[in-house]
N, C-alpha and C positions, 0 to 999 in steps of 0.2 A: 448606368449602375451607380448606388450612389454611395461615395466614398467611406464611409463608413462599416460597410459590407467588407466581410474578408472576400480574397479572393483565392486564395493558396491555402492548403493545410494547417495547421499548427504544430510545430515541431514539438512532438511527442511522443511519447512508447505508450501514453494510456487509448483509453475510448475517447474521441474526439466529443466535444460538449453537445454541438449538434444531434448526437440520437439518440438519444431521450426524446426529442423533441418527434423526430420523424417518429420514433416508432409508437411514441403515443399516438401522436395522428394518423397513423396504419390502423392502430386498436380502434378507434373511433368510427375509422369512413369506412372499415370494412362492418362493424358494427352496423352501420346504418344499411350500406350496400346488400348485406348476408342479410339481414332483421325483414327490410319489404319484400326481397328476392324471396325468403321461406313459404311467407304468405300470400303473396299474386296471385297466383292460382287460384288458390283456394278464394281469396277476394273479387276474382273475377269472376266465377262462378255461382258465386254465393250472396257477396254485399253489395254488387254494381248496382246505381241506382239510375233509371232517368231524369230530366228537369222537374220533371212532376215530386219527385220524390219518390216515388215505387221502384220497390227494388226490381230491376230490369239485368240480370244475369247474362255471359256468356252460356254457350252449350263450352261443353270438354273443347273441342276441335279448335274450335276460335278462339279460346283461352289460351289452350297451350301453342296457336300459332303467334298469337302476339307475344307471349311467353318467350320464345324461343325470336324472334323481332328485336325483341328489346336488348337481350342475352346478345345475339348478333350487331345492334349497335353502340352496345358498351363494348365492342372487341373490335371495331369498327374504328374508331374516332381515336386510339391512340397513334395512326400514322401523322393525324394531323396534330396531335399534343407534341410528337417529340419533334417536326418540324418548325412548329412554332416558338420550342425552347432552344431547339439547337442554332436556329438561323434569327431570331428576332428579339425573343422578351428575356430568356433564361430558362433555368427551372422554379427558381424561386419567381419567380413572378406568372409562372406560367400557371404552376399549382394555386397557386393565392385565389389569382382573379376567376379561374375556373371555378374552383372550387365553389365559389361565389353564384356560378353558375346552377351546381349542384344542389345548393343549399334551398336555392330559389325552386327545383324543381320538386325537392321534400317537401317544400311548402305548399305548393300545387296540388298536388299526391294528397298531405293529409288534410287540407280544406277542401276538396270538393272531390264528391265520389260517383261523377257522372264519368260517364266516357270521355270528356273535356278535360277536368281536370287530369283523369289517368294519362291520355295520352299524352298533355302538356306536362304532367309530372316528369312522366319515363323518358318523354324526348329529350328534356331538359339534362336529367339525370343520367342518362346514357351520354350526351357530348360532356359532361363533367366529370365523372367518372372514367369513361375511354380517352379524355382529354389528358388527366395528372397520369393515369397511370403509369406510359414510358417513364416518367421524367422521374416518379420516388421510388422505387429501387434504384433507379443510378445515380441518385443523388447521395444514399447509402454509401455509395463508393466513391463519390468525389470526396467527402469527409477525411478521405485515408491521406497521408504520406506513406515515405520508405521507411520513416523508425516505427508505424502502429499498423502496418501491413499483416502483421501476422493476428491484429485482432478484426479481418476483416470478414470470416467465417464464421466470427460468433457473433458479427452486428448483423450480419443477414441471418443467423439462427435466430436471434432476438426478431429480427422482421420477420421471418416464418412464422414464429410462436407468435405472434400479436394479431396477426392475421387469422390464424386458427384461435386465437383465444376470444378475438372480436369477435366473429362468425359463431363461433356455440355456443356462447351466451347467448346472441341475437337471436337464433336456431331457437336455441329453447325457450326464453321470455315471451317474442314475437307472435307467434302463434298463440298465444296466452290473451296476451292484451288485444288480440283480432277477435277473441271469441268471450272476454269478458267486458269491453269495454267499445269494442267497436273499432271501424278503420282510423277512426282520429287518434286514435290510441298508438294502435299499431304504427300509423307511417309518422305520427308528431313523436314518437320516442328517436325514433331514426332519425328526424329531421335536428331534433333537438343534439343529438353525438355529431352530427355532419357542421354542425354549428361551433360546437367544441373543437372537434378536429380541426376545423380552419382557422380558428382563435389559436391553438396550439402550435400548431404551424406556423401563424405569423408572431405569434411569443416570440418563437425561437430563433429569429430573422438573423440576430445580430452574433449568431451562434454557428451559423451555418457559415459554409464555404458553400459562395456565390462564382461558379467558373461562367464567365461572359459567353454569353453569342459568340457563333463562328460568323453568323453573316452569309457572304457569296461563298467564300472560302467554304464551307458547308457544301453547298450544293457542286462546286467545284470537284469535291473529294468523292460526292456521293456518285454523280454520272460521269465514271471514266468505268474502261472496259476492263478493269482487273474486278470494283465494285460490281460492276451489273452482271461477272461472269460468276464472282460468289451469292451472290442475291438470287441469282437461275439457278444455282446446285439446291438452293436451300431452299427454295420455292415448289420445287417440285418433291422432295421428304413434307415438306411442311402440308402437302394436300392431302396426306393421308392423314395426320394427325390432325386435320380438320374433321377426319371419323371420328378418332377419338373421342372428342369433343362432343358432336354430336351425340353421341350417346351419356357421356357423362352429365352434361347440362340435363336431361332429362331425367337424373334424380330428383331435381329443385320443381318440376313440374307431371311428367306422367305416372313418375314414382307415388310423388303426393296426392296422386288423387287413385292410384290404386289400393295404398295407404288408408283413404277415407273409405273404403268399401270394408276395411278388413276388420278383426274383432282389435281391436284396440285398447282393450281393459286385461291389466297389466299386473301379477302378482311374483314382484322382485323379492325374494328372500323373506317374505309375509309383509310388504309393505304393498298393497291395492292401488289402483292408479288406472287413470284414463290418458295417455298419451293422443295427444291432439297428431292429426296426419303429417303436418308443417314441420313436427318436434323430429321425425325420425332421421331428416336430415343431416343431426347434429352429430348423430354418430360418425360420421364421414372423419369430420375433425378431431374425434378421438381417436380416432384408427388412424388416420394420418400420422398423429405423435406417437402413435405406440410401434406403427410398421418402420418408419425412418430407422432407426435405432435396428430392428428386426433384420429389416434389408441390406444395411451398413454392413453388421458386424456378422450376420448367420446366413442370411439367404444368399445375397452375393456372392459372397465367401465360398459357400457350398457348391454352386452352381459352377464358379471358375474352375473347379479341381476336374470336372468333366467336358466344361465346354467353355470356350473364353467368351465372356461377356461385356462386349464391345457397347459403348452408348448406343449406337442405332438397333444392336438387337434385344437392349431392354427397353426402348419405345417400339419394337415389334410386337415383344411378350407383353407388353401392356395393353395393345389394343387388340391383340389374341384374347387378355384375360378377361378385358370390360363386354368383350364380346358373347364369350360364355357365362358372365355376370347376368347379361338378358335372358341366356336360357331358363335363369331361375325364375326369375323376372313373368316370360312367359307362360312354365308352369305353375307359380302363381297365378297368372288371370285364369287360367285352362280352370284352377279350382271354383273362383270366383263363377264362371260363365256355367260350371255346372250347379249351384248354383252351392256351394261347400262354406262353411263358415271358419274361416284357419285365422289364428293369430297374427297382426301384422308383424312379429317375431322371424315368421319366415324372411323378410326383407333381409333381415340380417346375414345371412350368406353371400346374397347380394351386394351388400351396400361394402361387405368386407372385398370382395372379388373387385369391386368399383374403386376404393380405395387405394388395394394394391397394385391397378392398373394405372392412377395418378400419381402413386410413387415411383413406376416403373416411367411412365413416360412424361408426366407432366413437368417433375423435379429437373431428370434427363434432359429434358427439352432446353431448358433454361441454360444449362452450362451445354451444353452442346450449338445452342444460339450463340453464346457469347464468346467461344473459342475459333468456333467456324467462321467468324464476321471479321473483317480487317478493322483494324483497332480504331476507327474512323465511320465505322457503320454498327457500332454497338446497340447505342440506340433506336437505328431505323430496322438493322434484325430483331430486336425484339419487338417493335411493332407491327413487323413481319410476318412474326410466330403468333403476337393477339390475334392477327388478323385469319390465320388459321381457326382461332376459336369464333369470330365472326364466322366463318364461313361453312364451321360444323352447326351451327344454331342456325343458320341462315336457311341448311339441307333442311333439316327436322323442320322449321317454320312450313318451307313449302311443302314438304311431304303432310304437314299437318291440312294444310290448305286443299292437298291434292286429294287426297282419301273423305273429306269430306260430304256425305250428300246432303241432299236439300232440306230434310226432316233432321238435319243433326247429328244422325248415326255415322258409323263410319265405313271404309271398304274394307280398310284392314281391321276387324273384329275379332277383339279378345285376345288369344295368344299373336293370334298370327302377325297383330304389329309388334312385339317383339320378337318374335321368330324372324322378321324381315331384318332387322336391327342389327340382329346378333349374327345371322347369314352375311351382313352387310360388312361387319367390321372384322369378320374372320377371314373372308376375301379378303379386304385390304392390308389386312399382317402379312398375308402370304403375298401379295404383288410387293408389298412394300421389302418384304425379306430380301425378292428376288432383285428388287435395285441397288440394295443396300448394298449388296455384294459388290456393286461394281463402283460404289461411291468411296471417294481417295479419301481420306478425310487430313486437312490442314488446318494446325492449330497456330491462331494469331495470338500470340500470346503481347502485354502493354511492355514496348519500349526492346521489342525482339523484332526479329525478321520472323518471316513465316517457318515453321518447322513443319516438315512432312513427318508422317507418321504411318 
């Protein structure tokens, strides 16, 4: 590490100079991340071409299983990002060079739009992205001391918002520039922010607080039987909300192409419009900001005065809610398959019911990761919990694989693959309910002993 790099905080009561830095580079690489994620589908359906040059498309099935592949190995690759930071490079060094990685694999993606390129794109861009993830959010909190402590809720509010602000702009431009200008459009706009954001990132080097490698000492800490007995409690909550998961990643893909079936011409308060199917996505991110605030201060609120609302039983009601989210889901195709012409307008019930189940559980998940972990496994619980989201993309990849026949159709047809979906994730609330009850929960709070609760 080289001397020049802080190592320790800055004694301050303000925002520590460092994020700025992070959280424009959030805005960036989720820009580019959200920007290709909108469109794949629909790119792989639609623009794939062979070495000849003719365009050579997937069917549905094998779209959305690579789909849900790729989704599972960007959720994948952050166990080995935050080992790598915490036992070897850093986090600054880990982000940097990966990144690097990343950027190489946009380059891929938007030159060549054969099967080669895709797959060397996405492989690429999946360990670069599942790589920095662990390491920036926690690097947000290495920035703090004990005098700027108390503005540590609003630099992670600021990373939420940069996150959702990257992501809806990308949401809505991307699928624009796929249908007026082509794939080089689309994935070189992305590749071009993934560029920026690692320029930005390493801007801000000498801004950051650089906490070193543990080294052995790491793994020392990691494999003793108080860690691997916390790591068991939370490994077996965390396989339910790998349902979760599974069904929300399927906004970014089976949603969008039910989307492409529906009337999509659009008259908002007498302004006329064609909303492209990739664009509907973006709502997610507006509901996001608008429920937080909702759920905070009215729904929560409401719900304690009848029934107390412990963190594990609003990641229940979340994957209860995204569950009944599909029913709508399903009878929308039910209209489609007869053969009805409906506004893709209907989605919006849906994508609202989808939303509230990400603030119910996704938000949840996060701070209930970081208090249940001993102050020494921060990190590797939350790679933990990614890895719950690998493992919900990973279900839907083979179910996409499973249901397929030979002609390209499917077994599960029309509603009934959402009716399966939604069957799916309403069992798992209720098995998850009945554990929940008998889970102790212990909060590790930094620089305390364990407190039961």
């Amino acid at each position: 590490m080289a001397e020049s790099f802080r190592t320790t905080p800055i004694k301050t009561d303000k925002m520590p100079p460092g994020i700025p830095f992070i959280v424009a580079n959030e805005a960036a690489e989720r820009f580019c991340f959200y920007g290709l994620r909108a469109v794949l589908v629909i790119y792989m359906t639609q623009y794939l071409r062979n070495r000849a040059g003719e365009v050579a498309p997937m069917n549905e099935n094998e779209a959305n299983g690579w789909y849900h592949l790729f989704l599972a190995s960007n959720y994948f690759f952050p166990m080995m990002g935050a080992f790598l930071a915490d036992v070897w490079w850093g986090k600054y060094r880990t982000v940097f060079w990966i990144s690097l990685v990343y950027c190489l694999g946009c380059v891929f993606l938007a030159a060549d739009d054969t099967r080669l390129g895709l797959f060397m794109g996405l492989g690429l861009i999946a360990l670069g992205a599942g790589g920095i993830k662990p390491c920036v959010a926690s690097n947000v909190g290495d920035q703090f001391g004990k005098d700027n402590q108390h503005l540590v809720s609003r630099a992670f509010g600021w990373f939420y918002f940069a996150v959702n602000f990257g992501s809806f702009f990308s949401i809505s431009l991307t699928p624009i520039l796929l249908k007026n200008w082509g794939p080089k459009a689309a994935f070189g706009l992305p590749a071009v922010l993934m560029f920026l954001a690692t320029f930005i990132f390493w801007s801000g080097r000498y801004k950051f607080v650089h906490l070193p490698p543990k080294g052995k000492k790491f793994v020392e800490e990691t494999f003793n039987r108080e860690s691997l007995t916390a790591l068991g409690r939370l490994a077996i909550l965390f396989v339910f909300v790998a349902v979760f998961w599974s069904l929300w990643d399927q906004s970014g893909g089976e949603w969008v192409l039910q989307a492409e079936k529906m009337q999509r011409h659009v008259n908002l308060f007498g302004w006329e419009f064609e909303l492209l199917s990739s664009q509907m996505q973006a709502v997610n991110a507006i509901m996001i900001l608008a429920l937080i605030p909702a759920f905070q201060y009215a729904f929560y609120p409401a719900i304690n005065t009848v029934w107390k609302l412990t963190p594990l039983r609003k990641i229940g009601l979340g994957i209860f809610t995204i569950g009944v989210s599909f029913l709508i889901s399903a009878w929308i195709e039910s209209q489609l398959t007869a053969g009805a012409k409906i506004s893709v307008m209907w989605q919006l019930p849906a994508y609202l019911l989808l939303s509230a189940g990400e603030v119910m559980t996704s938000i949840t998940c996060l701070e209930f990761a970081y208090t249940q972990s001993p102050r020494h496994l921060k990190a590797v619980v939350n790679a933990l919990y990614l890895l719950s989201i690998s493992a919900g993309n990973l279900f839907t990849a083979l179910v996409q694989f499973f249901i397929a026949n030979p002609d390209g159709t499917s077994k599960l047809h029309g509603a009934a693959y959402y009716h399966f979906f939604a069957g799916f994730a309403v069992l798992a609330s209720l098995i998850f309910a009945a554990i929940a009850l008998r889970y102790k929960e212990v909060n590790y709070l930094q620089d305390e002993a364990p407190a039961n609760s």
